[in-house]
N, C-alpha and C positions, 0 to 999 in steps of 0.2 A: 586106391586107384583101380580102376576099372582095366579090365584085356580086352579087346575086340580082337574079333579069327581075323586072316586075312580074306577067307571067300565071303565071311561079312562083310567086312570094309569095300572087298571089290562089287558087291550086289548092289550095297546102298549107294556108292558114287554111278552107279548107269542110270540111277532117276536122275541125277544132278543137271544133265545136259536137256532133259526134256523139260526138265521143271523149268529151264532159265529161257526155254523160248518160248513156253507159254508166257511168261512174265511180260519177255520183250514184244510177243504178237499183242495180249490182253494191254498191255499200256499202250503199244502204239495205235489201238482201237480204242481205247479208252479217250486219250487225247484228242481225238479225230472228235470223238461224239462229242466231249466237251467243249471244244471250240465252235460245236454247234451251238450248242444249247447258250453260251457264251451271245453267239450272234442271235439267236431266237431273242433273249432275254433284252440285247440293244433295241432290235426292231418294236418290242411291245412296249418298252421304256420310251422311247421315239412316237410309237401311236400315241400313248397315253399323254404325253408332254404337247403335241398338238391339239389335240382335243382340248387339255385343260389353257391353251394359250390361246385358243377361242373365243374361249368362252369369256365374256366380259360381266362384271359384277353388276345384277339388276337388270339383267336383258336376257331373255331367254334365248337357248342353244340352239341354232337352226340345222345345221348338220350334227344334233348328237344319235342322230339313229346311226346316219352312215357311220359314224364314228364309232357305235357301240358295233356295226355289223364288221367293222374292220379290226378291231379288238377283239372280237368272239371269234373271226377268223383266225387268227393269230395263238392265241391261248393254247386248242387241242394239237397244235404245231409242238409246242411249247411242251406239253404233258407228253406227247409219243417220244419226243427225243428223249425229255427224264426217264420215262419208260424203261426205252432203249439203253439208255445209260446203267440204271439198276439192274436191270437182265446182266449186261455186259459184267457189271462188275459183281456180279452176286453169281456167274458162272466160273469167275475169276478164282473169287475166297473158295467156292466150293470145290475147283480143282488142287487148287494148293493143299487144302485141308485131304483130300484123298489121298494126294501125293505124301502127304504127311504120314498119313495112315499106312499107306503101302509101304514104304520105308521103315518102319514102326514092326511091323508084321514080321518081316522076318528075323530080328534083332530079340523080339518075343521068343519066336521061333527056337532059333539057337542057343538062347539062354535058356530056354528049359529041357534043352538035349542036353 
């Protein structure tokens, strides 16, 4: 069984309370963006499903330009949110993982005094 000091134990509990509200800020940004991306994904799902109910078998598509330009509209909507989303979440892992480190460092520290 392991000893931890007490000024270790009290150093590494003061990341505790910062770690847990980047958690609660990063999720509840998190969320936010996916409920975008949730609605981007409905409205192109919806473009597309008109277009193809259009279109009738053997007859050529008289609105499929406007329809490809209302779809290409929609699309880079679509990619900046995911964008968005991965930044968010890939500054998330990457603070945690700090936080991990930082907390890590000094337990190093002590144990080889």
């Amino acid at each position: 069984m392991a000893w931890t000091s007490p000024q270790l134990t009290g150093l590494l509990l003061r990341h505790v309370p910062a770690g847990r509200h980047r958690s609660v800020v990063s999720g509840r940004v998190i969320k936010g963006v996916s409920a975008s991306i949730q609605t981007k994904l409905g409205s192109l799902a919806k473009v597309a499903e008109e277009a193809s109910a259009a279109c009738a078998p053997g007859r050529p598509f008289v609105g499929e330009a406007r329809e490809l330009r209302r779809y290409n509209e929609k699309v880079p909507r679509r990619l900046r949110a995911g964008k968005k989303e991965s930044v968010i979440n890939s500054g998330f892992f990457a603070m945690a993982e700090m936080g991990g480190d930082i907390m890590l460092t000094p337990w190093l520290v002590f144990a080889a005094a």
